[in-house]
ROSEDREN-580792 format. One record per residue (C-alpha): residue number from 1; y, x, z. Coordinates in nm, 4 decimals, always signed. Example, Ala and Ser with C-alpha at 12.3 -4.5 7.8 and 13.67 -1.06 7.14 Angstrom:
! residues 2
pos 1, py -0.4500, px +1.2300, pz +0.7800
pos 2, py -0.1060, px +1.3670, pz +0.7140
//
This chain:
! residues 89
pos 1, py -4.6442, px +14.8441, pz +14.5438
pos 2, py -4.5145, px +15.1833, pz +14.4905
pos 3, py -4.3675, px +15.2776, pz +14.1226
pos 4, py -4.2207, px +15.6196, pz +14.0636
pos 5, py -4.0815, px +15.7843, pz +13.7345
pos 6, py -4.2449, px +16.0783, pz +13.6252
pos 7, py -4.0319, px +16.3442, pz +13.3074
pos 8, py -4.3054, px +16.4522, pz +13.0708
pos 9, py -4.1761, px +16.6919, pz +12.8206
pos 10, py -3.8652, px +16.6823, pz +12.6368
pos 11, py -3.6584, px +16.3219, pz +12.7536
pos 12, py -3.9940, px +16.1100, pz +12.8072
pos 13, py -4.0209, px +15.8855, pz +13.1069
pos 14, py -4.3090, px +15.7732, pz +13.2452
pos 15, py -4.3831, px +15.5078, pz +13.5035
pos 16, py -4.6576, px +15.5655, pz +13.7622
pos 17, py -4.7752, px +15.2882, pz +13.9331
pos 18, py -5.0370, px +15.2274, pz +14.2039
pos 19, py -5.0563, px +14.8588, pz +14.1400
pos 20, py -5.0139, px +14.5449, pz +14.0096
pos 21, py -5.0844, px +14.4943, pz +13.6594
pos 22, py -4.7798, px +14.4881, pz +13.4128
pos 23, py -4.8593, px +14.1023, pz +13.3358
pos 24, py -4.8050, px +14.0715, pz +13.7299
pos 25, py -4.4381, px +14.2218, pz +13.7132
pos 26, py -4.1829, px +13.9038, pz +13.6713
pos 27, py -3.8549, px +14.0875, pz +13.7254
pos 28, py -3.7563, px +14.4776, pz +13.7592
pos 29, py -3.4025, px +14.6366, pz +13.8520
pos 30, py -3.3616, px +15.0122, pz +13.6846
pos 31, py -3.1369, px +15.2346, pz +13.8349
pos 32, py -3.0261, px +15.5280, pz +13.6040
pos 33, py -2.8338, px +15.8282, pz +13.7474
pos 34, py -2.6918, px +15.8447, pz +13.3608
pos 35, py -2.6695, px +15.5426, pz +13.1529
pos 36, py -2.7186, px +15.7937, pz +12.8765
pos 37, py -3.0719, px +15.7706, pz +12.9466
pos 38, py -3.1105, px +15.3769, pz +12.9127
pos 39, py -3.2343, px +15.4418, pz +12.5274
pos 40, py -3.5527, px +15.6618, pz +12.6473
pos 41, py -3.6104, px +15.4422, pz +12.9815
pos 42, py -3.5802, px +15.1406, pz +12.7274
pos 43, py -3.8288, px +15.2594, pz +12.4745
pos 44, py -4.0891, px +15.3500, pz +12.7801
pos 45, py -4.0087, px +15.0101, pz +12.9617
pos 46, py -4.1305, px +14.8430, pz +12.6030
pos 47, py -4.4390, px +15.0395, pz +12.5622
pos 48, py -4.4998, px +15.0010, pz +12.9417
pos 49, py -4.5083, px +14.5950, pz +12.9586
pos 50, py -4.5636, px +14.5470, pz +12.5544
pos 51, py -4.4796, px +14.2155, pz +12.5889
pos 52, py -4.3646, px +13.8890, pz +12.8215
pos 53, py -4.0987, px +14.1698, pz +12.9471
pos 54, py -4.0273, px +14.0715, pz +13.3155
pos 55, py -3.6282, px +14.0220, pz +13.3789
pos 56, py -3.4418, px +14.2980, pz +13.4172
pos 57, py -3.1139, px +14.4214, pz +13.5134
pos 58, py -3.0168, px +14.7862, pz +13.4421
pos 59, py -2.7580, px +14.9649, pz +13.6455
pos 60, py -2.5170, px +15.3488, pz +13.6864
pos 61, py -2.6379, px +15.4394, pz +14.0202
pos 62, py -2.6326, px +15.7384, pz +14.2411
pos 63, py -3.0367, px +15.7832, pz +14.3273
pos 64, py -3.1632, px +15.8793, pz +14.6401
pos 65, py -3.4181, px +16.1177, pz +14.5422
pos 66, py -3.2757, px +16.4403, pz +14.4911
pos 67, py -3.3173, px +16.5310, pz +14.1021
pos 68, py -3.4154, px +16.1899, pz +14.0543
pos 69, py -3.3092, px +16.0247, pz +13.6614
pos 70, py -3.4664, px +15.6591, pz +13.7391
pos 71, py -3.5724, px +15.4235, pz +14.0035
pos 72, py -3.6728, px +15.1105, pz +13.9177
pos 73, py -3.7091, px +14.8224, pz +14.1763
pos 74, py -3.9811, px +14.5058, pz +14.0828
pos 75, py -4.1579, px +14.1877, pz +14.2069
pos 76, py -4.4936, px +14.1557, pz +14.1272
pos 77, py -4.6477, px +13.8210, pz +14.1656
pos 78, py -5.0514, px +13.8471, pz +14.1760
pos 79, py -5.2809, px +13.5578, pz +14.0665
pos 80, py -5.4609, px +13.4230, pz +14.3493
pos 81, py -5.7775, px +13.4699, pz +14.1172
pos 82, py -5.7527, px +13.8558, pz +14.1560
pos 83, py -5.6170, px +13.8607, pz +14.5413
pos 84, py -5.8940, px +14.0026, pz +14.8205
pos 85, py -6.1063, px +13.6947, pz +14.9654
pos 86, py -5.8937, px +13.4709, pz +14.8292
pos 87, py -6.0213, px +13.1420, pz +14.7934
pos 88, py -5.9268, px +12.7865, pz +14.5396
pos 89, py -5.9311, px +12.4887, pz +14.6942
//
């Protein structure tokens, strides 16, 4: 799975995600290059998952990706129901 922040206008964050599901997300790690921002990543984390938040721990770190204001790090666990050819014994 690949996740990256996207800045909308003003201070928004947005999370872009190419899969799994929120529901599938059980714990995240969030970088911030300025724990100044942890209010705004906070209120888009909420509206992101809406509820059963996964765990999460929430670090200052310097961010690889040049310009970069969040990365966020999480394990996904997918119900075998939804995996490819999957099959229930």
């Amino acid at each position: 799975m690949t996740c990256w922040p996207t800045r909308t206008r003003g201070s928004t964050i947005r999370f872009s995600c190419e899969h799994p599901l929120p529901a599938d997300v059980v714990d995240a790690v969030v970088y911030l290059s300025d724990l100044s921002l942890f209010q705004a990543m906070n209120g888009e984390y909420r509206a992101f998952f809406q509820k059963d938040f996964p765990a999460r721990a929430t670090v200052a770190a310097g961010l690889v990706s040049a310009g970069a204001v969040v990365e966020i790090m999480v394990t996904a666990v997918k119900p075998l129901e939804r995996t490819a050819g999957s099959q229930r014994d």
